[in-house]
LUMTOR-232740 format. One record per residue (C-alpha): residue number from 1; residue in three letters; x, y, z. Coordinates in pm, 1 decimal, always signed. Layout:
BEGIN
<drenpa><drenba>NUM</drenba><rodo>ALA</rodo><east>X</east><north>Y</north><up>Z</up></drenpa>
...
//
This chain:
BEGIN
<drenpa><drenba>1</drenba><rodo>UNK</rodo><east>+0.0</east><north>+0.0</north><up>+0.0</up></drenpa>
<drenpa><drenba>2</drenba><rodo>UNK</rodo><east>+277.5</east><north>+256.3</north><up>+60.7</up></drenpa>
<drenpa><drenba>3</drenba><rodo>UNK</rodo><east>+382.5</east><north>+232.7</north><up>-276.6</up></drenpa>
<drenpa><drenba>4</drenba><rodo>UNK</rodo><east>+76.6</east><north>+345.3</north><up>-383.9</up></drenpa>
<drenpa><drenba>5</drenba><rodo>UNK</rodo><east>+84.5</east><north>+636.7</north><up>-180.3</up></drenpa>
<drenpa><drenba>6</drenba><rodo>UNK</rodo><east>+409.6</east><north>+669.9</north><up>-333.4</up></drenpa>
<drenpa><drenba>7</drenba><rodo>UNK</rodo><east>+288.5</east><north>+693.6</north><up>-688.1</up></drenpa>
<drenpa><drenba>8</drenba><rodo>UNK</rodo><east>+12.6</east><north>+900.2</north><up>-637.1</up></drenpa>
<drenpa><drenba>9</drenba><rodo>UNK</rodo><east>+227.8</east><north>+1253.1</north><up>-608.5</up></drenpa>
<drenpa><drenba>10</drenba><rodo>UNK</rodo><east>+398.7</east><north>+1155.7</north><up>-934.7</up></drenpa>
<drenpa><drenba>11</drenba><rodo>UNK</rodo><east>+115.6</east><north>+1047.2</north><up>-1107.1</up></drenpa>
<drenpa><drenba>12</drenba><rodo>UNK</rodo><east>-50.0</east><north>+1412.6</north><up>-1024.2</up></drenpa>
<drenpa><drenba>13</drenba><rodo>UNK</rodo><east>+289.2</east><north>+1557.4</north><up>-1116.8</up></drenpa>
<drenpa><drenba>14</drenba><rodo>UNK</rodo><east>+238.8</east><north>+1417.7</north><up>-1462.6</up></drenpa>
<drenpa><drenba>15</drenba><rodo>UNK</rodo><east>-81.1</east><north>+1505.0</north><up>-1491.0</up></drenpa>
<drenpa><drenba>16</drenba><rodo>UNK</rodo><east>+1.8</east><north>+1862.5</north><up>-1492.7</up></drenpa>
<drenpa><drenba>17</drenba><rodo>UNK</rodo><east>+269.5</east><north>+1840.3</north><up>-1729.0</up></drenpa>
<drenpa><drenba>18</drenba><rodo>UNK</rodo><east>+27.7</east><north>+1682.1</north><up>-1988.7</up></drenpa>
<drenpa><drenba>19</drenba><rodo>UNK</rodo><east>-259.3</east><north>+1940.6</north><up>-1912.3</up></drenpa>
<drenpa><drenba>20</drenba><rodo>UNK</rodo><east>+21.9</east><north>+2206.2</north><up>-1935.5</up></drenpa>
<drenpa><drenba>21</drenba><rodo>UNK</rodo><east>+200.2</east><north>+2101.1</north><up>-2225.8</up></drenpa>
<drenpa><drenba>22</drenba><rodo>UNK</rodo><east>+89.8</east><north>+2194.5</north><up>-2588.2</up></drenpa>
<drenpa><drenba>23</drenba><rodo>UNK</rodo><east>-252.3</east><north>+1967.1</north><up>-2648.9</up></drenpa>
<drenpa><drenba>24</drenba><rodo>UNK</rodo><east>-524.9</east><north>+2024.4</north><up>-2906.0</up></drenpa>
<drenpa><drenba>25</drenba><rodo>UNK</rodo><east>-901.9</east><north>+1925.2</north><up>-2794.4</up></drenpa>
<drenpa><drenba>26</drenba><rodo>UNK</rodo><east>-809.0</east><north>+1551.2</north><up>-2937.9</up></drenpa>
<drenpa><drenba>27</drenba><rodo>UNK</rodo><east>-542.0</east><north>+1492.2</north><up>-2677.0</up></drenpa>
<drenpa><drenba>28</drenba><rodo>UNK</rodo><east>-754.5</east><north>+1644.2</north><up>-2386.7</up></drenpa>
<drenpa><drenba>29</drenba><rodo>UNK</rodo><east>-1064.8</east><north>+1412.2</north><up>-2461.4</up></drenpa>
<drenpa><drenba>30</drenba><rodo>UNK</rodo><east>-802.5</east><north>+1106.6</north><up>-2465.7</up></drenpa>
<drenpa><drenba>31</drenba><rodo>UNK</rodo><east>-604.8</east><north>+1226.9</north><up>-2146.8</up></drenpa>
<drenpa><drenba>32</drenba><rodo>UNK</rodo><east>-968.8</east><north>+1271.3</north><up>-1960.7</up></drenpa>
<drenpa><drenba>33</drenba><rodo>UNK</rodo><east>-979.2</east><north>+928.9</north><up>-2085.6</up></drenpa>
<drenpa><drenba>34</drenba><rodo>UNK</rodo><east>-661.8</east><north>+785.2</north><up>-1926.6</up></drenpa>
<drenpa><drenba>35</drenba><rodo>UNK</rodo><east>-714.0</east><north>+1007.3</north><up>-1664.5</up></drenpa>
<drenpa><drenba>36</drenba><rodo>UNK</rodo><east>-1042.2</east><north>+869.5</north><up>-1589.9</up></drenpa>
<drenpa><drenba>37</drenba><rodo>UNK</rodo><east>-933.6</east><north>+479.4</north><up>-1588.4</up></drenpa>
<drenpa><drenba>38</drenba><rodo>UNK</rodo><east>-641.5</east><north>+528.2</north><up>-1399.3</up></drenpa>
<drenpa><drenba>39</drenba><rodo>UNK</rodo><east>-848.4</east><north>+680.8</north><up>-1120.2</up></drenpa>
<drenpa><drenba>40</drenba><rodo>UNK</rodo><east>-1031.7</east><north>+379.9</north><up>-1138.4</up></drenpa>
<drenpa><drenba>41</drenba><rodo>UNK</rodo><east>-760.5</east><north>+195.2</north><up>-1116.0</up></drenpa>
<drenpa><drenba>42</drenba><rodo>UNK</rodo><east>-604.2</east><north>+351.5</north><up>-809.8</up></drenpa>
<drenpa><drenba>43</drenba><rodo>UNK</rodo><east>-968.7</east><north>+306.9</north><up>-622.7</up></drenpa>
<drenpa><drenba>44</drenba><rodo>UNK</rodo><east>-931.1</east><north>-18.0</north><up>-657.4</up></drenpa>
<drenpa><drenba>45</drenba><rodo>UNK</rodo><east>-591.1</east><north>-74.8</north><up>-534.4</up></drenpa>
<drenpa><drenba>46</drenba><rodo>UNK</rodo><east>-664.6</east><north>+160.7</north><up>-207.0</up></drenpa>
<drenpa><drenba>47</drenba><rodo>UNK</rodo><east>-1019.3</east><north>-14.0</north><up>-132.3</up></drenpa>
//
């Protein structure tokens, strides 16, 4: 579990980068995507 917690500031940290770094409406819809499963993801790890 404490990796987890471990990933989670770098997986924020990258999140920014992509939102901040050059993307056209395409990208965004995809990254909300990925976003969206990886939070997913990370519930189920935690529960």
């Amino acid at each position: 579990m404490k990796n987890n917690k471990n990933l989670l500031p770098l997986y924020f940290n990258s999140l920014r980068f992509i939102v901040a770094g050059p993307g056209s409406g395409k990208t965004l819809v995809i990254v909300k995507r990925i976003i969206h499963f990886v939070n997913n993801e990370i519930l189920k790890l935690l529960c």
